[in-house]
C-alpha positions as CSV (number, residue, x, y, z in Angstrom):
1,X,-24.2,-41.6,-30.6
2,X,-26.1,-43.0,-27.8
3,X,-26.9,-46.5,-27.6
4,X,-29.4,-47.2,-29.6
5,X,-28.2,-45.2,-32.2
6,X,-28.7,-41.2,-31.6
7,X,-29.0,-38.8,-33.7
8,X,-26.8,-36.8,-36.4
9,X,-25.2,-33.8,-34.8
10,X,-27.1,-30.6,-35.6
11,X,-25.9,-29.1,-39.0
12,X,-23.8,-32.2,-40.0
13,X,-24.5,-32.5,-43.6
14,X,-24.4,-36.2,-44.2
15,X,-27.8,-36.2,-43.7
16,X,-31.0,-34.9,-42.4
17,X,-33.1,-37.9,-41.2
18,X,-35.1,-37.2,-44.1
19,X,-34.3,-40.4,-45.9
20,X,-33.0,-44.1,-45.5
21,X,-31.4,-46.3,-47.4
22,X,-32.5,-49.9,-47.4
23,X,-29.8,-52.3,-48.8
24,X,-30.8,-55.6,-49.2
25,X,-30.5,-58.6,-51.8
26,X,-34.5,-58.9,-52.3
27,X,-34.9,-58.1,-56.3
28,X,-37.0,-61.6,-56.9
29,X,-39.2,-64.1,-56.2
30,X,-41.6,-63.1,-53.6
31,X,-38.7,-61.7,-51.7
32,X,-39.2,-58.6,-54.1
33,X,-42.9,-58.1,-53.1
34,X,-42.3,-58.6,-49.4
35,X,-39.8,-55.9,-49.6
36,X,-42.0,-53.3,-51.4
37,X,-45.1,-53.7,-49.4
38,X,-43.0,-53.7,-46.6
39,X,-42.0,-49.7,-47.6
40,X,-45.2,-48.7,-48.8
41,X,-46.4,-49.9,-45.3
42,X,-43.5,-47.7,-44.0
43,X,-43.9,-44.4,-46.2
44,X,-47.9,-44.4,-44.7
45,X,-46.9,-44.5,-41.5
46,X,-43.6,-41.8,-42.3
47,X,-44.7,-39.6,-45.1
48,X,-41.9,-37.3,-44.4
49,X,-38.6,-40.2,-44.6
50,X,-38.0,-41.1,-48.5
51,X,-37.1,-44.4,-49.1
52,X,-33.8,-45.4,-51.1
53,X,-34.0,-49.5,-52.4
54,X,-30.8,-50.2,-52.6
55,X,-31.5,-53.7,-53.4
56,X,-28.8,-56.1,-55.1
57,X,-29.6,-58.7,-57.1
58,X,-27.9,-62.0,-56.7
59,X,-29.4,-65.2,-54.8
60,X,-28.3,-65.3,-50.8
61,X,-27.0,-62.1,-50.9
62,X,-23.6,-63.2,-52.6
63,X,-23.2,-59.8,-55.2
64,X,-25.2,-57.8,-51.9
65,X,-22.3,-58.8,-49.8
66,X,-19.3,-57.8,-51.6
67,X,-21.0,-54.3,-52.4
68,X,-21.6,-54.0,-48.7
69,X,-18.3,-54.6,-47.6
70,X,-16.3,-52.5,-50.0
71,X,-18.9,-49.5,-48.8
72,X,-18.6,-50.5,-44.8
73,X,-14.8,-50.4,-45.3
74,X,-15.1,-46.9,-47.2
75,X,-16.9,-46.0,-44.1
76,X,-19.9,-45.0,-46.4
77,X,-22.5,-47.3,-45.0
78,X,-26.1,-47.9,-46.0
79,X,-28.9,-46.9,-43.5
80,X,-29.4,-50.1,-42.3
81,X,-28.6,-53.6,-44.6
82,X,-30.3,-57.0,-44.9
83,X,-28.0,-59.2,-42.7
84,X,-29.0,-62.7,-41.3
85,X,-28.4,-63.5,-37.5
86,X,-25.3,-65.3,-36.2
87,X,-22.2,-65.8,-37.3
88,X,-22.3,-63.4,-40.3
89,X,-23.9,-60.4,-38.2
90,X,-21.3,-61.1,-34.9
91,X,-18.5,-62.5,-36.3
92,X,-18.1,-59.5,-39.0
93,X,-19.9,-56.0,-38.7
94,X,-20.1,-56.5,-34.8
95,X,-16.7,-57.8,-33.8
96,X,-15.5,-55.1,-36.8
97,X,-17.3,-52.4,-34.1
98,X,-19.5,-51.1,-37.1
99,X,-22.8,-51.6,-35.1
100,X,-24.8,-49.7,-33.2
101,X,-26.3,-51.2,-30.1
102,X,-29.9,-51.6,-30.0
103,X,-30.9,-52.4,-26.6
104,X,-32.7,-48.9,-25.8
105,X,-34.8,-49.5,-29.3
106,X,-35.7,-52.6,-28.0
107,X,-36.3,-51.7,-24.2
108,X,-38.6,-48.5,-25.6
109,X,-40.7,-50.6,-28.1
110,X,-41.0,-53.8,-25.4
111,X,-39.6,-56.4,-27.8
112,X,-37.3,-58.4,-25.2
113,X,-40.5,-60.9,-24.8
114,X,-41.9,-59.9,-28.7
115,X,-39.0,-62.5,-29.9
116,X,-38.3,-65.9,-28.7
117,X,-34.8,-65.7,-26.6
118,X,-32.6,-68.0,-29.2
119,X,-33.6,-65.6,-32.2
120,X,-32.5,-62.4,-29.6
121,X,-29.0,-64.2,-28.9
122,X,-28.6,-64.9,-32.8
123,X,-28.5,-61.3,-33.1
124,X,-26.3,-60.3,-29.8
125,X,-22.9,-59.7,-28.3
126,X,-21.6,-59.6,-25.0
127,X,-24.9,-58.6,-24.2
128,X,-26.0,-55.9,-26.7
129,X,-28.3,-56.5,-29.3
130,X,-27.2,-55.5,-33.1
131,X,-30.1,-56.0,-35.3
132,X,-33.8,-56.8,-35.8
133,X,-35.5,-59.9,-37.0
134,X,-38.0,-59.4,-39.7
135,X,-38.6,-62.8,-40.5
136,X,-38.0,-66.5,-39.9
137,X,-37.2,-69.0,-42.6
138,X,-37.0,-72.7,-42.2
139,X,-33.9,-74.3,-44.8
140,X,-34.7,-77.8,-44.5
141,X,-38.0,-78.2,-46.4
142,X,-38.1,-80.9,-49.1
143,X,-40.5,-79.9,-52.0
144,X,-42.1,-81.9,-54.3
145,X,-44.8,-81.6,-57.5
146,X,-47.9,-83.6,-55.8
147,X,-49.3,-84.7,-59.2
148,X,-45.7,-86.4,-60.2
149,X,-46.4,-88.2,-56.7
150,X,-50.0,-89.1,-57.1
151,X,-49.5,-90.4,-60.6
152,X,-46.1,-92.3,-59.5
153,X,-47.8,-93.9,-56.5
154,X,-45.1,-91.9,-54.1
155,X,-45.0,-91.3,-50.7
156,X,-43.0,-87.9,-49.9
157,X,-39.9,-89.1,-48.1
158,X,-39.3,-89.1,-44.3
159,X,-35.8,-91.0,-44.3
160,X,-33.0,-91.3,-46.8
161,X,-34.1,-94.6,-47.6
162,X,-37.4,-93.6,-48.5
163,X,-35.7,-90.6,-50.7
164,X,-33.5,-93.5,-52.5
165,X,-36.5,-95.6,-53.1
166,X,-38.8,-92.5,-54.1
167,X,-35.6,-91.6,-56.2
168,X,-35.5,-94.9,-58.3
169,X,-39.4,-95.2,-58.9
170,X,-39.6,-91.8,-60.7
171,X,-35.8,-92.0,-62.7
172,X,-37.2,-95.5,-64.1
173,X,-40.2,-93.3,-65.5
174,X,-37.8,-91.0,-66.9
175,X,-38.7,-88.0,-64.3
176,X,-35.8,-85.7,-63.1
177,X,-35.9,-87.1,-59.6
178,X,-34.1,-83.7,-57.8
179,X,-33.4,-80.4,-58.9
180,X,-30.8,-78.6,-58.4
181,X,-29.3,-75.3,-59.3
182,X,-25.9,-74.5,-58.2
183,X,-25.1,-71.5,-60.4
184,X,-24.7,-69.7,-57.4
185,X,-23.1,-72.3,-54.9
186,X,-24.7,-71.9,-51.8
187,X,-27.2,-74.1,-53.6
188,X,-25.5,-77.3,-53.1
189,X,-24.0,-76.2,-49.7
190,X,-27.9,-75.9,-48.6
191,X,-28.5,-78.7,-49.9
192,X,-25.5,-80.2,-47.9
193,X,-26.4,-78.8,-44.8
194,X,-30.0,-80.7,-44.9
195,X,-28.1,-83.8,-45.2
196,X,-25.4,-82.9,-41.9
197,X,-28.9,-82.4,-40.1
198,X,-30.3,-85.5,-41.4
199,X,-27.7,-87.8,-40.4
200,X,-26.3,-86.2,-37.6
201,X,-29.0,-85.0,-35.6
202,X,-29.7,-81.8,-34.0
203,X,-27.3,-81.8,-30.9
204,X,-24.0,-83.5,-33.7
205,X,-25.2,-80.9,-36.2
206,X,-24.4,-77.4,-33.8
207,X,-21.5,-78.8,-32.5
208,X,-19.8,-79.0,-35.7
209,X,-19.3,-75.3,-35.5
210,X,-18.1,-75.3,-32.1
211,X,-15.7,-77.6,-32.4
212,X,-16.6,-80.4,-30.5
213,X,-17.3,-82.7,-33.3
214,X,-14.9,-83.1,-36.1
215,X,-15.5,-82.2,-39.6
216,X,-13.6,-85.3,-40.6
217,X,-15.5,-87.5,-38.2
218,X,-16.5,-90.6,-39.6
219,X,-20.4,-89.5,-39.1
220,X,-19.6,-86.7,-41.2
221,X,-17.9,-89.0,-43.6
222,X,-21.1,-90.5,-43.8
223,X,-23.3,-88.0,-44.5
224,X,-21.4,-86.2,-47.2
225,X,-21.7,-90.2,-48.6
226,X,-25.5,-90.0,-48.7
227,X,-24.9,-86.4,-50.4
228,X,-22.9,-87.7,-53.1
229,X,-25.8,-90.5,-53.9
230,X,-28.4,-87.4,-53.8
231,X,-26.6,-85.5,-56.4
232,X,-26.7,-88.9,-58.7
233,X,-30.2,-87.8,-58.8
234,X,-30.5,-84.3,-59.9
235,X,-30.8,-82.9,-63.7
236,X,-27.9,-82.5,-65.8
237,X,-28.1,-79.0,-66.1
238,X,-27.7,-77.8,-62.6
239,X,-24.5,-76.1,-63.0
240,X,-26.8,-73.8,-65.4
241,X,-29.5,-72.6,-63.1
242,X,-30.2,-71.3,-60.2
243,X,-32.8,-71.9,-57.2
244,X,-35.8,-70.8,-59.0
245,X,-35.5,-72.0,-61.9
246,X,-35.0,-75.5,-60.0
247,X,-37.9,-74.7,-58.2
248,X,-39.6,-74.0,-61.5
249,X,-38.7,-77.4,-62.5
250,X,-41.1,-79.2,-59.7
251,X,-43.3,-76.0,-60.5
252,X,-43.5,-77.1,-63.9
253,X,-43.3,-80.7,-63.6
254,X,-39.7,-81.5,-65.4
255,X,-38.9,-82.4,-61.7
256,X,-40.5,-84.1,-58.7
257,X,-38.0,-83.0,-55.9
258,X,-36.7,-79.3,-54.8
259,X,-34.5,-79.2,-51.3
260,X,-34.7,-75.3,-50.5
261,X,-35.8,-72.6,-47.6
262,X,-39.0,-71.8,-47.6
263,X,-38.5,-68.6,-49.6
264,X,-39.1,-70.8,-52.4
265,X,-42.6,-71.2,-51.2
266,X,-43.2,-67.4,-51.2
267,X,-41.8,-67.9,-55.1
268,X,-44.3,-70.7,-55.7
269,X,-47.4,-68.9,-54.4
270,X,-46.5,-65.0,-55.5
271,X,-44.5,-65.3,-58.7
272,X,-46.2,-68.6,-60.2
273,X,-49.6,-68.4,-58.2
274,X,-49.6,-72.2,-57.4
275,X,-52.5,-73.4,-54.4
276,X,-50.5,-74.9,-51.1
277,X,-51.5,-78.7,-50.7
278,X,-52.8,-78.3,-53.7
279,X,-50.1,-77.9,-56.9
280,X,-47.5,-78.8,-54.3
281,X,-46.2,-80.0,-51.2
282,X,-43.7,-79.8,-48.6
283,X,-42.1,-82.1,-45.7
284,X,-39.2,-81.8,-43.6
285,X,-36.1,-82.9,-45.7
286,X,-35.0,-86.9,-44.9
287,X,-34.6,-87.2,-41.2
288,X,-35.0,-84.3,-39.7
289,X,-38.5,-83.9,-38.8
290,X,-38.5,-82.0,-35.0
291,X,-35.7,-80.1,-36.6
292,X,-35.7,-76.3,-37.7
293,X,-32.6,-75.3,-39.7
294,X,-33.6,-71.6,-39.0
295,X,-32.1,-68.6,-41.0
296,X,-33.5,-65.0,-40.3
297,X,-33.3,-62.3,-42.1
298,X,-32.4,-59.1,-40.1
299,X,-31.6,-55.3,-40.4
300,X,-29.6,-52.8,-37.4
301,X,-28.0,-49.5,-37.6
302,X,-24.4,-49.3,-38.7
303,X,-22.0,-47.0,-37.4
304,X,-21.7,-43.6,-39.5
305,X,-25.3,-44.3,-40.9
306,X,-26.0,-40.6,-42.2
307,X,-29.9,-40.8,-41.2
308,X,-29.9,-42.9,-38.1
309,X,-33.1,-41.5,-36.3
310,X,-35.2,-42.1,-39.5
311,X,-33.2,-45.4,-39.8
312,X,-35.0,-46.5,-36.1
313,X,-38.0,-45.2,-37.4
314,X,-37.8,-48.0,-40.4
315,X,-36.7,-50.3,-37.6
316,X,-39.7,-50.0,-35.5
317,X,-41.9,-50.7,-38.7
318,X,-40.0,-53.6,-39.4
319,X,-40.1,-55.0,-35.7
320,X,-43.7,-54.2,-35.0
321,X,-46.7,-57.1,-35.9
322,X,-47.9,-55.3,-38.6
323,X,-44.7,-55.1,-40.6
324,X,-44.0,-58.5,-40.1
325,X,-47.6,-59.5,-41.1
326,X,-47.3,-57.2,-44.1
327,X,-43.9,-58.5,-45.2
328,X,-43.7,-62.5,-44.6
329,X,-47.0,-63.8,-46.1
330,X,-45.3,-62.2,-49.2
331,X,-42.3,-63.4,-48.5
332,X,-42.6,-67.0,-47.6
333,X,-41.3,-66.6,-43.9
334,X,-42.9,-66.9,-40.7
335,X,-42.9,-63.8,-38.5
336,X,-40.2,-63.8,-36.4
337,X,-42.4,-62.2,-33.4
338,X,-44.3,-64.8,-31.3
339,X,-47.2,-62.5,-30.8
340,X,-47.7,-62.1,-34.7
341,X,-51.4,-62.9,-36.3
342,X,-51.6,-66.9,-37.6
343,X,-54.3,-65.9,-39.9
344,X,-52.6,-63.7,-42.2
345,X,-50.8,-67.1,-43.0
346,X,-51.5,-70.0,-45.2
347,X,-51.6,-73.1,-45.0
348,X,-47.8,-73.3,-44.8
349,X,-46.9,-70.8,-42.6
350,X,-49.5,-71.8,-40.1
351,X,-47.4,-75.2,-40.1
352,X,-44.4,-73.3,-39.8
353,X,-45.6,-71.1,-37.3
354,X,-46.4,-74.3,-34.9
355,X,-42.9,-76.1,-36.1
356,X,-41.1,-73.2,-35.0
357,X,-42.2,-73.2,-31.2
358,X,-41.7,-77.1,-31.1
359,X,-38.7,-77.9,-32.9
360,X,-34.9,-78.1,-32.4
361,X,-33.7,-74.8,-33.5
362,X,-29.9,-75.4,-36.0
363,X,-28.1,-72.7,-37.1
364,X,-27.9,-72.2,-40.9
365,X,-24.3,-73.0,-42.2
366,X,-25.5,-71.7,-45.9
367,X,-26.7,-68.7,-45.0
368,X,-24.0,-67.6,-42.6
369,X,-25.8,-67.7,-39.2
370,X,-23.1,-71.1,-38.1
371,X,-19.9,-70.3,-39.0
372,X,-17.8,-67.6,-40.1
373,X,-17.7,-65.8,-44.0
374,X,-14.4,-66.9,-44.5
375,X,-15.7,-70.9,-43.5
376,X,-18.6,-70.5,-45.7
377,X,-17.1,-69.2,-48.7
378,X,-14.0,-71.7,-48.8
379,X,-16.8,-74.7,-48.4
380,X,-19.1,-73.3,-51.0
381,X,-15.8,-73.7,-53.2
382,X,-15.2,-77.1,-51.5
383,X,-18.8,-78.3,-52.3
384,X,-19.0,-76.4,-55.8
385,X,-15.1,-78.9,-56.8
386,X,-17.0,-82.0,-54.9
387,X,-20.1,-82.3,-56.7
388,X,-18.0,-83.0,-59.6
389,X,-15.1,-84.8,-58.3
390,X,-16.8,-86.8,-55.6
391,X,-13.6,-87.4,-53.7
392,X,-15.1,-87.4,-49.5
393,X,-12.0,-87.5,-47.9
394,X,-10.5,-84.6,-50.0
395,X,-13.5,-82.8,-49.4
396,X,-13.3,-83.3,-45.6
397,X,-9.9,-82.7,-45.0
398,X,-10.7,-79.3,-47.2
399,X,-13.6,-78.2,-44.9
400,X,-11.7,-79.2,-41.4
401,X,-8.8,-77.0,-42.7
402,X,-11.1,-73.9,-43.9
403,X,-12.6,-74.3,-40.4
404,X,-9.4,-74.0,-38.5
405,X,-8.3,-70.6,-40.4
406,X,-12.2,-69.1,-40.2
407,X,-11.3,-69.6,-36.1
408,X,-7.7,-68.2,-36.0
C-alpha cells in the first residue's frame, strides 16, 4: 500500500472498492442524524460506493470499542472507524502499526492549513498523520434549565462557590440540583475531569498526563474534594441512567444542572427540539472559562481495510467544508476545519466556534485523547467505587498506580 493508503491488488477478492464500512458508536441523540446525513451527503457525491453503518450502540463508544478490537486483532478491520484523537488513536491502533499513513490524502486535498496545528498533532506520530477530524466537541460545558434559574433567582455559576451556593438555593426548593447518569461510567469520570480543569488550571491539568504533576498531589487531593461535594448534589437515581436521560432531566425540568460535552446540545435541539438561549443554557463548567477540554471525533484507514480507495473517497467527504457543515450542526460539534461556514451554526456553535480559536486547548481524559485505554478504564472503575465510597486518598493512590502501569 502506499502511503496514504493504495489500493487493493488487482483481482484480490476482499474487496472491490465498491463499498465501505463505516464503524462508529453514533446510534442516538443527534449523533445518529449527523451520521446519516453525513452518508446521504456521501452516496450523492459517490453513487457507485454502498455504504455499510456499522454503528454500535453504547454511549462513548464503550460496546464500539470492544467489538473493534476483537475484529482489529482478527485482522478483519472495518473500512475506516470512529476514533477520537490522542491518546486512544496513537497510543493503540498507531503504535499497534494498524494505520495507514495519511499524509499524501492530506497533501492532495490541501488540509495541512484546513485544521488548526494542535488538532493535526492530536491525530499524528512521528510525523505521519493517522486519521481525520470531523468534528470538534467541547467537554466542559455546564448546562442548566433557564426557567428553573429565572424562577429561583439563579445566576449560572462561574466558580465552585457560586455552584455550591446555586446548589443550596434550588435543593431547599426541593429541585434535583445536578444530574447525573453514570450507567455507563465515563459519565462521572467527565464529570471528574471538568473539576481537574477547574481547580487545576489549564497548564496543572495537561501535565497530569505527562507526568510532571502527581496524581496524588495535594491540588489533586483537592479537586477530587470539590468532586465529592458535587456528587452530594445529584439525583438518587444516577447509577440508573445514562447521559441523556440526565440531560432529559434539565430538559424536562426534574433537574436544573447537566455537566456534559456538547453532544448533549445536538440531543437538546434534534431529538427534543428545544430553542438555544431560550429553553436552556450553557456556560463553561466552574472555573474554567478560557478553557477548552477538546475531544474530536475522527476516522483513518486501517491496515488490511478490504476497500481502501473508496474508504479515501468517504475520507475526503468527511474532511471537506461541506461534510463537516452537513454533519456538526446535527451533531452538536463545531467543525473541526477553520475555514468552515459560521452560519450553518446556531447560536451555540457560533460561541463555540469563537471559544475554540481563543481558548486553552486540554486534552480529554474521558474520552481517551489524554491518557492511555488501559489508564482510562482502571479510573472509570476507580471513579465508578468512589462515588460511593468517597475515600480520596484510596481513590488517588488507585489512579497514581493505574497511571504507572498504562506507561510501562
Amino acid at each position: 500500500m502506499t502511503a496514504c493508503g493504495g489500493s487493493t491488488p488487482e483481482g484480490d477478492s476482499a474487496g472491490d472498492n465498491k463499498e465501505v464500512e463505516i464503524f462508529s458508536w453514533w446510534t442516538g441523540a443527534g449523533e445518529e442524524a449527523g451520521l446519516k446525513a453525513l452518508i446521504k451527503l456521501f452516496a450523492k457525491e459517490n453513487p457507485e460506493i454502498k455504504v455499510k453503518n456499522a454503528a454500535v450502540a453504547g454511549g462513548a463508544g464503550t460496546n464500539a470499542k470492544a467489538a473493534l478490537a476483537t475484529r482489529m486483532q482478527g485482522n478483519d478491520p472495518p473500512d475506516t472507524f470512529q476514533v477520537h484523537g490522542g491518546s486512544e488513536l496513537n497510543d493503540s491502533w498507531v503504535a499497534a502499526g494498524k494505520m495507514e499513513p495519511l499524509n499524501g490524502l492530506y497533501e492532495e486535498q490541501g488540509w495541512k492549513n484546513k485544521f488548526p496545528s494542535e488538532l493535526i498533532d492530536l491525530v499524528s506520530k512521528d510525523g505521519k498523520i493517522y486519521s481525520v477530524p470531523v468534528n470538534i466537541h467541547r467537554g466542559n460545558v455546564l448546562w442548566y434549565n433557564k426557567k428553573i434559574f429565572e424562577e429561583n433567582g439563579v445566576e449560572p455559576p462561574k466558580t465552585f462557590d457560586d455552584f455550591f451556593q446555586a446548589a443550596d438555593q434550588l435543593k431547599k426548593k426541593g429541585i434535583i440540583p445536578l444530574a447525573l447518569g453514570d450507567k455507563e461510567l465515563w459519565t462521572a469520570t467527565h464529570l471528574l475531569e471538568t473539576v481537574l480543569l477547574g481547580k487545576l488550571g489549564p497548564e496543572n491539568y495537561n501535565q497530569l498526563w505527562t507526568g510532571e504533576l502527581a496524581l496524588d498531589d495535594p491540588k489533586v487531593k483537592d479537586a477530587v474534594k470539590t468532586f465529592k461535594k458535587m456528587l452530594t448534589y445529584t439525583n438518587k437515581d444516577h447509577a440508573a441512567r445514562n447521559w441523556q436521560d440526565a440531560a432529559q432531566m434539565v430538559a424536562k425540568g426534574d433537574a436544573a444542572m447537566n455537566v456534559m460535552g456538547d453532544w448533549a446540545k445536538g440531543y437538546f435541539t434534534t431529538d427534543l427540539k428545544l430553542k438555544p438561549n431560550k429553553d436552556f443554557g450553557w456556560v463553561p463548567t466552574p472555573e474554567t472559562e478560557g478553557s477548552f477540554m477538546v475531544i474530536t471525533d475522527t476516522f483513518g484507514l486501517p491496515k488490511g481495510a478490504k476497500n481502501p480507495e473508496a474508504t479515501k473517497e468517504f475520507l475526503k467527504v468527511l474532511g471537506s467544508v461541506e461534510g463537516q457543515d452537513t454533519f456538526n450542526p446535527l451533531k452538536g460539534s463545531i467543525p473541526a476545519r477553520v475555514d468552515a461556514n459560521p452560519d450553518k451554526y446556531d447560536e451555540y456553535g457560533k460561541e463555540t466556534i469563537e471559544a475554540f480559536k481563543h481558548s486553552k486547548l486540554t486534552p480529554s481524559l474521558a474520552h481517551g485523547s489524554a491518557a492511555p485505554e488501559g489508564f482510562v478504564t482502571g479510573t472509570n472503575q476507580a471513579v465508578n467505587s468512589f462515588v460511593t465510597q468517597g475515600n480520596i486518598d484510596a481513590f488517588v493512590k488507585t489512579l497514581k498506580q493505574h497511571f504507572k502501569q498504562a506507561k510501562k
